[in-house]
C-alpha positions as CSV (number, residue, x, y, z in Angstrom):
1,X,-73.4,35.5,-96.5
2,X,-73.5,34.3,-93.4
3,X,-70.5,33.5,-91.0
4,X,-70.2,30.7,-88.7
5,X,-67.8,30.5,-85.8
6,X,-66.2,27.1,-84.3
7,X,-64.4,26.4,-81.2
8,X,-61.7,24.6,-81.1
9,X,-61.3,21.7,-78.7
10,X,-57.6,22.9,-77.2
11,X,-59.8,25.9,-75.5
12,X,-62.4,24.1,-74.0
13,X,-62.1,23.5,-70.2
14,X,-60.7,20.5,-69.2
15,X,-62.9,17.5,-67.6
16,X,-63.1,16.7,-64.2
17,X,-60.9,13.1,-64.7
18,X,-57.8,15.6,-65.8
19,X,-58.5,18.2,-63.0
20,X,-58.1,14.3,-60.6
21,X,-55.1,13.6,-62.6
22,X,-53.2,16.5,-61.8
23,X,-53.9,16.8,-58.1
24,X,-53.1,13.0,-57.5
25,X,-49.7,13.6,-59.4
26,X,-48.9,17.1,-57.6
27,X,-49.8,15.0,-54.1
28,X,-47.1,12.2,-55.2
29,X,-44.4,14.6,-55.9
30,X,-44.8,16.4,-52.9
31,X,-44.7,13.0,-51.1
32,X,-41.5,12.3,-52.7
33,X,-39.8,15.3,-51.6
34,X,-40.9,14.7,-47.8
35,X,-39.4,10.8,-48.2
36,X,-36.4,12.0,-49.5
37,X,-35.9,15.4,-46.7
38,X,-36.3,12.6,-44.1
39,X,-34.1,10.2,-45.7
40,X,-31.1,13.0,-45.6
41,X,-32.5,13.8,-42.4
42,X,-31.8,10.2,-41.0
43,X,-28.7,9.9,-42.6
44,X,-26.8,13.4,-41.4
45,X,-27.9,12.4,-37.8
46,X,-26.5,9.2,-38.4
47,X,-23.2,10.5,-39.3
48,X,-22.8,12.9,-36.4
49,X,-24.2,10.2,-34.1
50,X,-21.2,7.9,-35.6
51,X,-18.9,11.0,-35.4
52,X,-18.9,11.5,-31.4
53,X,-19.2,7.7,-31.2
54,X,-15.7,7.4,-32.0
55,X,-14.6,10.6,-30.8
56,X,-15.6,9.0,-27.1
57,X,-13.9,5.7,-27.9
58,X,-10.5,7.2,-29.7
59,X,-10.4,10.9,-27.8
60,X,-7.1,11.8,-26.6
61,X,-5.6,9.9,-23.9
62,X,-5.4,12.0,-20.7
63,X,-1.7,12.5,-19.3
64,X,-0.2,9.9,-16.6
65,X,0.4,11.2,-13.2
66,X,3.8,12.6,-13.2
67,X,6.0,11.3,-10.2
68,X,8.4,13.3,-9.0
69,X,11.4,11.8,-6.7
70,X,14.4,13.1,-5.2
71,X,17.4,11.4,-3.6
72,X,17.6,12.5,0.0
73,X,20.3,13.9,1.4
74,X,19.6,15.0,4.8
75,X,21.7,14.6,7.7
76,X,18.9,12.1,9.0
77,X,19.0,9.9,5.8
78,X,21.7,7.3,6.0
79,X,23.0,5.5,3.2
80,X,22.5,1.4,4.1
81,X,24.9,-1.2,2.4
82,X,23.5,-4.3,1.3
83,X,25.7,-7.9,1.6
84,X,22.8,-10.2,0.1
85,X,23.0,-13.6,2.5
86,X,21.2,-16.3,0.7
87,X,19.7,-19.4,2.6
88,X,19.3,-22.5,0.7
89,X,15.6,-23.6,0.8
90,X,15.4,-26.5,3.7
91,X,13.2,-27.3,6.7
92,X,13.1,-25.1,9.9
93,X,15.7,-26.6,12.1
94,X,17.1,-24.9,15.2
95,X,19.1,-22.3,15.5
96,X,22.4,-24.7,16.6
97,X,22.1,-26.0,13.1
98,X,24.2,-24.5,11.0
99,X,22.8,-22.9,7.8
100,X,24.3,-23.6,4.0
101,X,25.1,-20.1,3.0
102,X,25.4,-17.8,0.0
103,X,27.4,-14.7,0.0
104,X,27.3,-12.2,-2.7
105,X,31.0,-10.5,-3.8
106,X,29.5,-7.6,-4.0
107,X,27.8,-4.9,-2.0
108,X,26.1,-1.9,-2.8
109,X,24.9,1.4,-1.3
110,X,21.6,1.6,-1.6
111,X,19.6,4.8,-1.5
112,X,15.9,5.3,-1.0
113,X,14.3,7.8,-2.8
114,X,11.7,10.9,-1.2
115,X,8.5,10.7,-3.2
116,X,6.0,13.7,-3.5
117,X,2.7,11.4,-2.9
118,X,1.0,14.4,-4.1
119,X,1.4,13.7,-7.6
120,X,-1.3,10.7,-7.0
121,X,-3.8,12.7,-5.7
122,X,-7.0,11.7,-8.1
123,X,-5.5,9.6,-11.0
124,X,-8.3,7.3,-11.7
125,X,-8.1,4.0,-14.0
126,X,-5.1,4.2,-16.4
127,X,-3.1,1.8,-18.6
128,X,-2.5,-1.6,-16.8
129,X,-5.4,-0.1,-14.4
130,X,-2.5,1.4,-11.9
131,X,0.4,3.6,-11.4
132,X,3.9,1.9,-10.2
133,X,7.5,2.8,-9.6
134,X,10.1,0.6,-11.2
135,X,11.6,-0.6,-8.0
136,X,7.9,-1.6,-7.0
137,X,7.6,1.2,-4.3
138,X,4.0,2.1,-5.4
139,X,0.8,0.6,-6.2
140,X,-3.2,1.2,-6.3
141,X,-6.0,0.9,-3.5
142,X,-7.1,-3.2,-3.4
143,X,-3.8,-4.3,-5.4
144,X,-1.3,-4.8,-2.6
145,X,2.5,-3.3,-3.1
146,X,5.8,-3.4,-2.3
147,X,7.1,-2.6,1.5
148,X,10.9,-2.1,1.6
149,X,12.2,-2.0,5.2
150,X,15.9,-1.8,5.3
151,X,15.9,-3.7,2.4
152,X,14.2,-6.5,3.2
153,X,11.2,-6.4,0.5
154,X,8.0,-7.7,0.5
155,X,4.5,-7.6,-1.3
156,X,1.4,-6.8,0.3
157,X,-2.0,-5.8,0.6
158,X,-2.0,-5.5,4.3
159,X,1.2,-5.2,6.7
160,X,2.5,-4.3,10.4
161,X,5.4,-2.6,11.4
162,X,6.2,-3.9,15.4
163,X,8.8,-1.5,16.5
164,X,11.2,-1.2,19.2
165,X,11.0,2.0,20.9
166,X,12.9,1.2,23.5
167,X,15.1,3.8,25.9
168,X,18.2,1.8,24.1
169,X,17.4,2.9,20.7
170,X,19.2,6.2,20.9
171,X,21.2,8.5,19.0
172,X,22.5,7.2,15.4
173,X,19.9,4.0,16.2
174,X,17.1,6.2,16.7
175,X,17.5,8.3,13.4
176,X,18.3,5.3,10.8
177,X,15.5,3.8,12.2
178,X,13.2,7.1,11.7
179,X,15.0,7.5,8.3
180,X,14.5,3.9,7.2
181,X,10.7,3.5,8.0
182,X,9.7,7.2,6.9
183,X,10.9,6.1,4.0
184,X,9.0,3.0,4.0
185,X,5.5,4.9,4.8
186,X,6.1,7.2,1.7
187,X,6.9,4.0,-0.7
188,X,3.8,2.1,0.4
189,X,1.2,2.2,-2.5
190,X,-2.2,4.0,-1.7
191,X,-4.7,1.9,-0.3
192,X,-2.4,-0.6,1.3
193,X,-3.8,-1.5,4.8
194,X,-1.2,-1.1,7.4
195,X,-0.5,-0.6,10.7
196,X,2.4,0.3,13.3
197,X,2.7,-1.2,16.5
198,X,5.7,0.5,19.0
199,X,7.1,-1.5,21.9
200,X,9.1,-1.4,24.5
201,X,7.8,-2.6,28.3
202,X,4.4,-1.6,27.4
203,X,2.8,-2.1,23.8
204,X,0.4,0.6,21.9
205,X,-0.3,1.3,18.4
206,X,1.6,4.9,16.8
207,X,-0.6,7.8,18.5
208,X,-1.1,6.3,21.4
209,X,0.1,8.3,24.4
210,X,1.7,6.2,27.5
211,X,2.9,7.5,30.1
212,X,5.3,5.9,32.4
213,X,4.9,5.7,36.2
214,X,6.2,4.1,39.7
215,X,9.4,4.4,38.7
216,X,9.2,3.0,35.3
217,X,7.4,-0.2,36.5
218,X,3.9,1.3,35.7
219,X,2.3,2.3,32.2
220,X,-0.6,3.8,30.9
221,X,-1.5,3.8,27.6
222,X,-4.3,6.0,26.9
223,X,-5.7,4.5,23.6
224,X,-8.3,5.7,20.9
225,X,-11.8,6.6,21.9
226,X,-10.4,7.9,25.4
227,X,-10.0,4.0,26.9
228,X,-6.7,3.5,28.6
229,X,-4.6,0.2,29.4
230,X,-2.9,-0.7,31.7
231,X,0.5,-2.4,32.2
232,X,3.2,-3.5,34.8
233,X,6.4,-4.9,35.3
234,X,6.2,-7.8,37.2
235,X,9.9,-8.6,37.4
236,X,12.8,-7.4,35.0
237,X,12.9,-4.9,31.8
238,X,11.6,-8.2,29.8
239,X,8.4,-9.3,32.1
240,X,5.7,-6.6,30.9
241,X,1.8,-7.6,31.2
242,X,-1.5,-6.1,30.8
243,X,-4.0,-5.8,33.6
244,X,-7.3,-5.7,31.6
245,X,-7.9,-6.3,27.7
246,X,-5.5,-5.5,25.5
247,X,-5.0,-2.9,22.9
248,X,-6.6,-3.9,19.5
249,X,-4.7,-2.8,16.3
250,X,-7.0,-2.0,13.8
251,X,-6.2,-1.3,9.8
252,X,-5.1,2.0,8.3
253,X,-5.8,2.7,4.8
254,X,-2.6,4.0,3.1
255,X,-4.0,7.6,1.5
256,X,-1.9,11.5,1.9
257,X,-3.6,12.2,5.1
258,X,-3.1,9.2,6.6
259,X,0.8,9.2,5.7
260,X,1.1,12.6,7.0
261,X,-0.3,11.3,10.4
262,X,2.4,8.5,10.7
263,X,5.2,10.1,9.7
264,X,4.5,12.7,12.4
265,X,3.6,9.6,14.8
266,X,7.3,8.1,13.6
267,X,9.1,11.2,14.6
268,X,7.2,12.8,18.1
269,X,6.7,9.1,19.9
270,X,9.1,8.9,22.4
271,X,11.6,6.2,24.2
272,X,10.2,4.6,27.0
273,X,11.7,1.8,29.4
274,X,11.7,-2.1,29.3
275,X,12.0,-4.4,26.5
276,X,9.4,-7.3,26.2
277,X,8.5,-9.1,22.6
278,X,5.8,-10.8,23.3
279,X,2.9,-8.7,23.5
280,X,3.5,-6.6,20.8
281,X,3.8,-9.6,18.2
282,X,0.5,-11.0,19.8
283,X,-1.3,-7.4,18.7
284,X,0.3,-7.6,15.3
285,X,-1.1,-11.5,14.7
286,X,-4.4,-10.8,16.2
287,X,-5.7,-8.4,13.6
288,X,-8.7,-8.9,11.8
289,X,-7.9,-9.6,8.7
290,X,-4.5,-11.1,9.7
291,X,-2.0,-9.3,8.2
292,X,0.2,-10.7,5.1
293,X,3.8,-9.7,6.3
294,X,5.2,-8.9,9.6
295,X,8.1,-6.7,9.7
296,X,9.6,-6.9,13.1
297,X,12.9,-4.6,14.5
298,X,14.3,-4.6,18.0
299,X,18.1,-4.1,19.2
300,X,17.3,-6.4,22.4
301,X,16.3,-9.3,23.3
302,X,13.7,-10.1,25.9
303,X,15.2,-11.8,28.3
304,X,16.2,-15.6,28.7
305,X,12.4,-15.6,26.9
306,X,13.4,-14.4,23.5
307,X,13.6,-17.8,22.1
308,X,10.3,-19.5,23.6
309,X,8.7,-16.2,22.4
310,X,10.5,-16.8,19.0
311,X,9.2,-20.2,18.7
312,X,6.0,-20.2,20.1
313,X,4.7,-17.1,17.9
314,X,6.8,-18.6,15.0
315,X,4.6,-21.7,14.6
316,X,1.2,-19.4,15.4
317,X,2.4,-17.4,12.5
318,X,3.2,-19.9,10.5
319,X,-0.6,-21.9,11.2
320,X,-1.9,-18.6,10.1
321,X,0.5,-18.0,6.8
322,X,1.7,-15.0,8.2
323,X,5.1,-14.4,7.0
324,X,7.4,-12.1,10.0
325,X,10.6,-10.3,8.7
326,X,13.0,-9.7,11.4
327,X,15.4,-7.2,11.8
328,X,18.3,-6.8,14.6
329,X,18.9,-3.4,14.9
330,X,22.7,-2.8,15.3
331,X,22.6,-5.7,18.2
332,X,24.0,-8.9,17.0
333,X,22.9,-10.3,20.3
334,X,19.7,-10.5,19.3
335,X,20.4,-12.9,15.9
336,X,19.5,-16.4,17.8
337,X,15.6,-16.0,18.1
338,X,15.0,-13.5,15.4
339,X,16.8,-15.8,13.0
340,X,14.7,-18.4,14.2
341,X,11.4,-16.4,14.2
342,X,12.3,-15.6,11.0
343,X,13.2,-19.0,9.4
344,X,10.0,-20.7,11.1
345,X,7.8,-18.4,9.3
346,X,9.5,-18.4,5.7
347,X,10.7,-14.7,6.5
348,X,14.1,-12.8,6.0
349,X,16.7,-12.0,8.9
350,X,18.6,-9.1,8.6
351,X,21.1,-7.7,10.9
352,X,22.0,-4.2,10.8
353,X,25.7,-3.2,11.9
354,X,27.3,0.0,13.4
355,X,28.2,1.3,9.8
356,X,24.8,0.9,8.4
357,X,25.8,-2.6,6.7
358,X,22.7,-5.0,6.3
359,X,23.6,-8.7,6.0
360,X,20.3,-10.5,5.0
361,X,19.4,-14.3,5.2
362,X,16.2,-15.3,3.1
363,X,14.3,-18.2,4.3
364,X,11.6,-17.9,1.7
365,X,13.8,-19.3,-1.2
């Protein structure tokens, strides 16, 4: 008997078509899995992409700049009391006119506070894009702010402070009026153009050195950049002129080393001889830019001139837009012509009296 053998079909090697099956299927799978690793890919980067995204926009906000202020009490810092004088708003008229008048009932001592300006050293763009005090003593570079000069306020990008410093401003005159614009320089925002222009015969800007001679009827002020000026008396205390050009005033840019250069300029100038106006307001309207507000303080008048100097340099200012403050220091001589430079311009008066008492008349209502 013979035996045959059979093989089944489930053992015989597969085709070729089944061996291309299988490869084309195992190459679509593994496609599959590369699609979907750079899908997740894609979508985790997105995530932390969206993540820092508003981590920039909502991060913490960074601290404001703290300010720290202290009411001074030093025997140089005198307390100044305010009677508000109110002038109704009406045309310039002259000084003979008499004025329709507003008196508060009430006066108040008014203390200015010492700032430590190092507390602005580099804060950058905040809320409101600026830092300020409440009473408007402080401000940012380009944005103007608000000068306070025995409380006569004002708000400006660029200002000049012409001062009388004068051999009559002496004792208790001499240190209110230290006190009162130190504090003014420390109030003034950073990067508020300003400059201060002292007077007396001869005119110069603060750090100028001058140097009297002939008997007081000679000056020399020896300027920046080593060039000097020259000035003499050609008659009385009042009749001061150059011989030459005449000192420029240029712009200072309000920043700490620039305040600690004119407070020191405020305290180490000295008193010289003469009183004359006229100059020193001509330096103070002849900068370039002009300058927004002039604050102007003297305890004399200049001669039988004061009121042609008044007028004169009233209506230039006023041409210009140039608003002058005026101040009479403890001299109520002095209130004709700086009531009328004042008024001309749309300025304040004040005059200051023995006690420290400012009476104020506002011609910008």
């Amino acid at each position: 008997m013979s035996l045959q053998l059979r093989t089944s079909n489930h053992a015989q090697s597969p085709s070729a078509s089944d061996h291309a099956r299988a490869l084309a299927q195992h190459e679509k799978s593994l496609k599959q899995q590369k699609l979907s690793s750079v899908l997740i890919a894609v979508f985790i980067h997105a995530v932390i992409f969206l993540g820092l995204a508003l981590w920039i926009i909502v991060g913490p906000e960074e601290e404001p700049a703290q300010i720290n202020a202290r009411i001074s009490n030093t025997p140089e810092f005198k307390p100044v009391t305010k009677t508000e004088t109110k002038v109704s708003n009406r045309k310039p008229s002259p000084p003979s006119s008499s004025s329709k008048l507003i008196t508060s009932a009430t006066t108040s001592d008014i203390f200015v506070p010492e700032v430590n300006t190092d507390a602005f050293e580099g804060v950058g763009i905040g809320d409101g894009l600026g830092v300020g005090l409440g009473m408007g003593g402080f401000g940012t570079g380009g944005g103007g702010s608000e000068a306070v000069f025995f409380n006569q306020n004002a708000s400006a990008e660029r200002v000049v402070f012409v001062i009388d410093y004068s051999l009559s401003i002496r004792g208790p005159r001499i240190k209110l009026l230290k006190s009162e614009l130190t504090q003014t320089m420390k109030l003034l925002g950073d990067g508020v153009r300003y400059q201060m222009i002292f007077f007396a015969g001869p005119a110069w800007v603060a750090g100028d050195e001058v140097k009297m001679a002939g008997g007081n009827k000679k000056a020399v002020v020896e300027g920046d950049r080593g060039h000097d000026y020259d000035w003499v008396c050609t008659g009385s205390a009042h009749d001061w002129e150059t011989k030459g050009s005449r000192r420029k005033a240029e712009w200072v840019t309000k920043s700490p080393s620039e305040l600690k250069k004119s407070l020191e300029q405020i305290q180490s100038t000295p008193l010289v001889w003469g009183t004359d106006w006229e100059d020193p307001l001509e330096m103070a309207l002849d900068m370039d830019p002009q300058p927004q507000i002039v604050f102007f303080m003297t305890d004399g008048q200049s001669g039988n001139k004061s009121m042609d100097i008044a007028k004169t340099l009233g209506r230039r200012a006023k041409r210009k837009s140039i608003v002058v403050n005026t101040i009479s220091l403890m001299e109520p001589g002095t209130a004709g012509p700086m009531r009328e430079l004042a008024e001309i311009t749309g300025g304040k008066f004040t005059i200051v009296s023995q006690n420290g008492e400012t009476k104020e008349e506002d011609f910008g209502k």
